[in-house]
N, C-alpha and C positions, 0 to 999 in steps of 0.2 A: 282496189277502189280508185276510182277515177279521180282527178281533181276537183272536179264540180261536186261531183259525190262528196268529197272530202269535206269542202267547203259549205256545202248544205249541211251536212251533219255538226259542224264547227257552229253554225249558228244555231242550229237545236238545241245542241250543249246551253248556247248562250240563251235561248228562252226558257230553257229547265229551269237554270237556275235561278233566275229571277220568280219564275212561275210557282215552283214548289213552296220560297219563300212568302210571295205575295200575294196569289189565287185565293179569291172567294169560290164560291159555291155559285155564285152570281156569273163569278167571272167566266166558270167551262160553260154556265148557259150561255153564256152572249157569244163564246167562242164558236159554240156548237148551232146557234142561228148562222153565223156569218161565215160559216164552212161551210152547212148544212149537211151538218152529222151528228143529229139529235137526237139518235139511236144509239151511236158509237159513243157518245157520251153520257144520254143521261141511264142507258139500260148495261154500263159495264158493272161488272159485279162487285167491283173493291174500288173505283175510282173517289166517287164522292164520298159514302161512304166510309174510305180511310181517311178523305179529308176530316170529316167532321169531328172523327172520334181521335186525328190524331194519329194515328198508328202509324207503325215503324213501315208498313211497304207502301206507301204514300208516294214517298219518293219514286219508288221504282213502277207504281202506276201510271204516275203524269209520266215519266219520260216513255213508257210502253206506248200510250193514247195520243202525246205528241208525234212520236216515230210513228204511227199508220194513220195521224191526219197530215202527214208531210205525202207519206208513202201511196196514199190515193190521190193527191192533186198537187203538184208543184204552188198553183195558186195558194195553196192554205198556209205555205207558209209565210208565203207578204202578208196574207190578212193576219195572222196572228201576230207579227211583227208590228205591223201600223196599229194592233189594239194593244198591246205588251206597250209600245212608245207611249201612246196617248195616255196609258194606265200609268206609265211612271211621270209622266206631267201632270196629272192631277195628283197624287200622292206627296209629290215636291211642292205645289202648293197648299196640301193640306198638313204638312210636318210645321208650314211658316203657319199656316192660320191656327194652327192648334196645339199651344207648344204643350198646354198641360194636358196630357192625354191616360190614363192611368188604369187603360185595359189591360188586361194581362192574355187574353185571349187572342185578342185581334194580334197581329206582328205586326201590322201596319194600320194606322187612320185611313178606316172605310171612307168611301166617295159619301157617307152623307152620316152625319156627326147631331147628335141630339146633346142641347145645353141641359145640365142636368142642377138643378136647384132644390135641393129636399126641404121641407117642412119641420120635421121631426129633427132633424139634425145638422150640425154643424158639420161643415164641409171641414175637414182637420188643415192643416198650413203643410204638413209632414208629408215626406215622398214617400213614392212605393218604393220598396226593400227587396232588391232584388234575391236577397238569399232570406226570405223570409215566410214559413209557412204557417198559415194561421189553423186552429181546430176548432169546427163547432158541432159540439156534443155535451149530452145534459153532465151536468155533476154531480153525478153520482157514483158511487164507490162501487157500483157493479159495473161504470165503464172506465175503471181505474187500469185495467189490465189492459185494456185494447188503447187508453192514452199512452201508456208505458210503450207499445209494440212501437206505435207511430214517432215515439222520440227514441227509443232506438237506432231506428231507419233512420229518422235525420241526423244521430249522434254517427251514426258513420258516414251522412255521406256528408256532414258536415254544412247542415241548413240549420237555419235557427226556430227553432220550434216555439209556436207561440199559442196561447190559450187564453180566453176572457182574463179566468181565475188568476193570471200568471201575472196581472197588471193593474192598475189604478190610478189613473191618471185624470179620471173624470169622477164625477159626484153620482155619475148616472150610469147604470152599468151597460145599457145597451149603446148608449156612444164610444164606452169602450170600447163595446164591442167593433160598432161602426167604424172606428179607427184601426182597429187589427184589420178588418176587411180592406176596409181603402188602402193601408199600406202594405199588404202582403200580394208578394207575386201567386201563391195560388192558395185555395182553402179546400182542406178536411172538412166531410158533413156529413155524419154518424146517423142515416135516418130511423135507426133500430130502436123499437117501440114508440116510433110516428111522433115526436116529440117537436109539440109546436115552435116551439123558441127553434130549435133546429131549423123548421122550413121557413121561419120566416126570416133567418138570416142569409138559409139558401137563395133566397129572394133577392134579399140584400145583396147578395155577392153577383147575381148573373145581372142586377141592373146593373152594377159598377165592371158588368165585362170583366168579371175574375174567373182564374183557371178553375172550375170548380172539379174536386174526385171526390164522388160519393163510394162512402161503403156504408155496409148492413148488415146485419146479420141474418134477414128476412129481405128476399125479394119483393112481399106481398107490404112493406111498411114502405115503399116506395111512393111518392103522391102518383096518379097514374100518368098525371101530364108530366113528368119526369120519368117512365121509366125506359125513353128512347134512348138515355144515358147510360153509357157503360157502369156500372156500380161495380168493386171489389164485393165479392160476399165470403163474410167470415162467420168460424164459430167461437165462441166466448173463451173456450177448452186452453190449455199449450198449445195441444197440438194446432186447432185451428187459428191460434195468434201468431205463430209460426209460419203458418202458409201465408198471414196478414201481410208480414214484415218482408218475407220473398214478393209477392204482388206489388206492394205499396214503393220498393226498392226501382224494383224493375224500374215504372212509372216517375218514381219521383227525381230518379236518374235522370231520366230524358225531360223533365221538366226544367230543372233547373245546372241541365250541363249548360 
């Protein structure tokens, strides 16, 4: 390898890693206008895609779709460069304008931030908890089994498991609830026999930008406008709470390493 080659490849490194970290969904479109390779991006098969859902080759996507838009035009990699600069100066001025920020989703304060003012509830004073998983599922003694699998998994990997019922700190049970939401890094949401309280908490949590993992027991109790979301599905059985706590582990791993 030559030294230019060397060199060139040293700063790819250095836009990966920023990239893999910081990349919206927004940000390969604008990348893939101002290279134009609108193809090469928005038609690869695992790129965005692994972004949204998260997944382990994510990583090794961006850096595959960086390496042949370097590798078809020298030019792509200043442009990527001067948008990668400009992206971390807006980002520096959105960490000072928005210290209270309490997605769990986003890794970074998006270029454009909605003030969020509820009606119904009391915005809590209390931070997000970083080793904190919250669960929303009915209470009922027929999903006593599949609560047990999920504190298992967190009993080993050493998260703090949390549930409406597990608390009482308010008069009102859904600001409880509202509070476990607001302070948990990501939430459990049981959509198995379509249970309202469930999806409206679901609701609750993706406006406050929480990690949200649905599982089910039924694909078809899915609302349909949700069911572009990866879901665990489980059976009620051992054995199917068994493959729960393998799935749920994997996941909750990589959520809160």
């Amino acid at each position: 390898m030559t030294r230019q080659n060397k060199q060139k490849m040293l700063r790819l490194f250095a836009l990966h890693e920023f990239i893999q970290d910081h990349f919206t969904k927004s940000d390969w479109i604008k990348v893939a206008y101002l290279t134009d390779t609108t193809e090469l991006i928005e038609d690869h098969p695992r790129l965005l895609r692994s972004l949204d859902f998260k997944d382990d080759d994510y990583e090794g996507n961006s850096l595959q779709v960086l390496s042949r838009l370097i590798s078809e035009s020298s030019s792509n990699l200043y442009e990527i460069e001067r948008f990668v600069e400009a992206k971390k100066t807006t980002f520096n001025r959105s960490v000072r304008a928005v210290p209270d920020f309490i997605s769990t989703v986003q890794t970074v304060i998006p270029d454009r931030v909605i003030t969020f003012a509820p009606d119904v509830f009391r915005i809590p004073t209390k931070p997000v908890e970083p080793n904190v998983l919250s669960v929303m599922m009915p209470f009922e003694s027929k999903f006593s089994g599949t609560y047990t699998a999920i504190r298992n998994v967190c009993a080993r990997l050493g998260i703090d498991c949390k549930r409406a019922d597990d608390i009482w700190d308010n008069s009102i049970l859904i600001q409880d609830v509202f509070d476990l939401i607001f302070t948990s890094k990501a939430v459990i949401t049981d959509f198995t026999d379509r249970n309202p309280n469930v999806f409206y908490e679901t609701g609750v949590a993706h406006t406050l930008g929480k990690l949200v993992i649905p599982i089910t027991q039924s694909v078809g109790d899915i609302p349909f406008d949700l069911r572009h979301h990866r879901a665990l599905t489980y059976l009620s059985n051992a054995e199917g709470l068994l493959t729960l706590e393998k799935g749920l582990e994997k996941k909750l791993a990589k959520v809160f390493s």
